[in-house]
C-alpha positions, 0 to 999 in steps of 0.5 A: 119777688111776686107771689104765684097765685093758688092753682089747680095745684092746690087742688089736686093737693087738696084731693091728695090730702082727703085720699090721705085722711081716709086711707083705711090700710093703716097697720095698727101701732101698738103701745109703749108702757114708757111712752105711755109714762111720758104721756101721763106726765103731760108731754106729747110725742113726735118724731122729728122726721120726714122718712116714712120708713124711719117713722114706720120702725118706731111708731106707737099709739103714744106719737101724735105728730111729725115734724118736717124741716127744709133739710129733712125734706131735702133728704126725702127729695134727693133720693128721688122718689119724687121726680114723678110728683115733681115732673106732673106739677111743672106741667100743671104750673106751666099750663095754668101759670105761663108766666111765673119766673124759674124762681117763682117755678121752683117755690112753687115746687118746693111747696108742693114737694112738702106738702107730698112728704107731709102728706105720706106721713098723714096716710101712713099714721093719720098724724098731725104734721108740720110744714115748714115755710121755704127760708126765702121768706122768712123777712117777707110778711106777706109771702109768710101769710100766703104759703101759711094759708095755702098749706092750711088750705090742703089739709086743715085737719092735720098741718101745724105750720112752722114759721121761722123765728124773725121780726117779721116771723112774728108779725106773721104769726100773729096775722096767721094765728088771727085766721085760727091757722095753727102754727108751730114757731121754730128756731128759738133758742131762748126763754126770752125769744119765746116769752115775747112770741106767746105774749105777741103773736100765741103761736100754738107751739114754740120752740127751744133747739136745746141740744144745738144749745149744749153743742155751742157752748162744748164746740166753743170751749165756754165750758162742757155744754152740759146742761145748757140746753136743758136750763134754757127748756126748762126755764122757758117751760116755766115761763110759758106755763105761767103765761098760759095759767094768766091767761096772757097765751095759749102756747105750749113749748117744744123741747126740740133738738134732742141729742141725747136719750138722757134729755127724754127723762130729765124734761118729763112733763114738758108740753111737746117734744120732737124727738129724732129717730136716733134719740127715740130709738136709743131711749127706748132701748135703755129700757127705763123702768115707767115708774122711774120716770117722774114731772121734771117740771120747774127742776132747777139745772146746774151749769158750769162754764170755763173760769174766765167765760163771762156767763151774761151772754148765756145766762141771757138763754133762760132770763127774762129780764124787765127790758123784755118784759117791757119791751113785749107789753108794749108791743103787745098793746100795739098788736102784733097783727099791726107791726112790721118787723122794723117796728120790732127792730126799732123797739128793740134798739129802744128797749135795749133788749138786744134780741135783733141784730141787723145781720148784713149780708157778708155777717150772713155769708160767714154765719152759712159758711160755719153751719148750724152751730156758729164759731163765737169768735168770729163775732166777740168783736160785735157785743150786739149780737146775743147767743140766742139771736145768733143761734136762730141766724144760724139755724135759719142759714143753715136751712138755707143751704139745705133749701138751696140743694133742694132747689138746685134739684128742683132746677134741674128737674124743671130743665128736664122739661 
């Protein structure tokens, strides 16, 4: 598919965003003396939502950031209080760009729908927010690159963009992070996915999706899933921080996916975390004491699986063996900004890390079918595909259909016209 070229749209987004950064009718938020606690020890706050109102209940001076995602969007989108947005910018695409194909038309929606819920965010809190790329082009380098710049462009002082993790989403984040566009890698799930994104592309935050972690390992009977996320964030944050110490990264690690309030303390001291409303608020409500809450860093997580459950495939979540390691220094001297996602793929097969499986069309169908967290035994047959890898499949199919509902909403507008 061709890429739209920036129009007026971008413009008027720009004009949105400079309304939105010198709004001066924000209420003052005031400060939370356990948040606050968290903050001391080293970790930032956001709030993983796109619904101002939510946002709105829970908000401090302790909270720096929101993130975004194509599901939460599509919540946002499917109550309706964009359809004017929406209406305005098909005339402005249609006026200036006649000849974009439906599909053209509806990434370009799709763009300028998060950008507007983005936006809301910054005038609301004048907090950072991430932006997430539309999943059709997560195999795609240079539509990555194009819609990473065009975000950027809108409002430099305030969006991270996330870009998903893939072969090529490493080859992107190395080209984008090469323009000094800050990004937020998302959808990893293992210490080694991470250790080779800060080496190769220094995405300024990755990420661990831990509770989908602890939830994969319960749903598919391996053992009670506690913990499991839990090791593979703490394990990864190690890793990163001694990166970051040698001077080899800059990168902070995001504990993302929080299910449970428990997981606010056992992970204090971690860089970032993004934490649901539902998390937050229940966290809150425990009313732990600030002086309780103490670094919680290099903190060693015990995990049990069932007996008879082979540990490799999860011990591979929070390990960085010599393969890895072997197979990142030699991309890293390549250069991320130089490789394509099968130069990655290749070296991998090479290497033997089996961080890649080449997903066929009809693997993909059945990973979308099943839902962010995958049935194991669907794929014991294929000993190619790691936990970690599948899990980021499953999350990105995952957005996929959300996205599709999105874009099915944003079809039936266009027709309207």
């Amino acid at each position: 598919m061709s890429i739209a070229s920036p129009s007026r749209v971008d413009e008027k987004l720009r004009a949105t965003a400079e309304e939105a950064l010198n709004y001066s009718g924000r209420k003052p938020a005031a400060s939370n003396p356990v948040l606050a606690r968290l903050r001391e020890l080293g970790t930032e706050l956001w709030l993983d939502t796109g619904n101002l109102e939510e946002a709105q209940s829970l908000w401090t001076t302790e909270f720096s950031a929101l993130t975004t995602n194509n599901t939460l969007a599509n919540q946002v989108v499917q109550t309706g209080i964009l359809d004017k947005v929406v209406a305005e910018a098909v005339n402005d695409i249609r006026e200036t760009q006649p000849d974009l194909t439906e599909e053209q038309e509806v990434m370009e929606l799709g763009f300028i729908v998060n950008c507007h819920i983005a936006l809301r965010l910054v005038k609301a809190f004048g907090a950072k927010v991430s932006v997430e790329l539309h999943p059709a082009v997560s195999e795609d380098i240079e539509r990555s690159v194009h819609y990473a710049e065009r975000y950027y462009a809108v409002c430099p002082e305030n969006f991270y963009i996330k870009i998903p993790l893939s072969p090529e989403g490493y080859c992107s984040v190395a080209r984008v992070r090469a323009k000094n566009i800050p990004v937020n890698y998302t959808l990893g799930f293992s210490a080694r996915q991470n250790y080779l994104a800060a080496v190769l592309s220094n995405p300024t935050f990755c990420n661990v999706f831990l509770g989908r972690l602890n939830a994969v390992v319960a749903d598919n009977r391996l053992g009670d899933g506690k913990l499991v996320g839990e090791k593979a964030e703490m394990a990864t944050q190690v890793a990163i921080r001694e990166l970051r110490d040698a001077g080899r990264s800059r990168t902070r690690l995001i504990a993302a996916s929080m299910r449970d309030p428990s997981q606010v303390s056992a992970l204090a001291g971690t860089d970032v975390y993004t934490m649901p409303p539902k998390v937050a608020k229940a966290f809150l409500e425990s009313k732990p004491d600030p002086k309780s809450l103490s670094s919680q860093v290099g903190r060693s997580f015990d995990v049990a699986l069932y007996p008879g459950v082979d540990p490799k495939p999860v011990n591979a979540l929070w390990e960085i063996d010599d393969k890895v390691k072997a197979l990142t220094d030699d991309l890293a001297r390549r250069g991320g900004v130089n490789l394509t996602g099968d130069d990655i793929r290749e070296a991998d097969e090479q290497y033997g890390t089996n961080l890649f499986h080449r997903f066929t069309t009809l693997e993909r169908s059945d990973i979308q079918e099943h839902g962010k967290i995958p049935d194991l035994d669907r794929f014991r047959h294929d000993h190619d595909i790691a936990l970690d890898d599948l899990m980021t499949q499953s999350a990105l199919q995952s957005f996929a259909k959300d996205q599709a509902a999105l874009d099915d909403h944003l079809r039936d507008l266009i027709h309207t016209k």
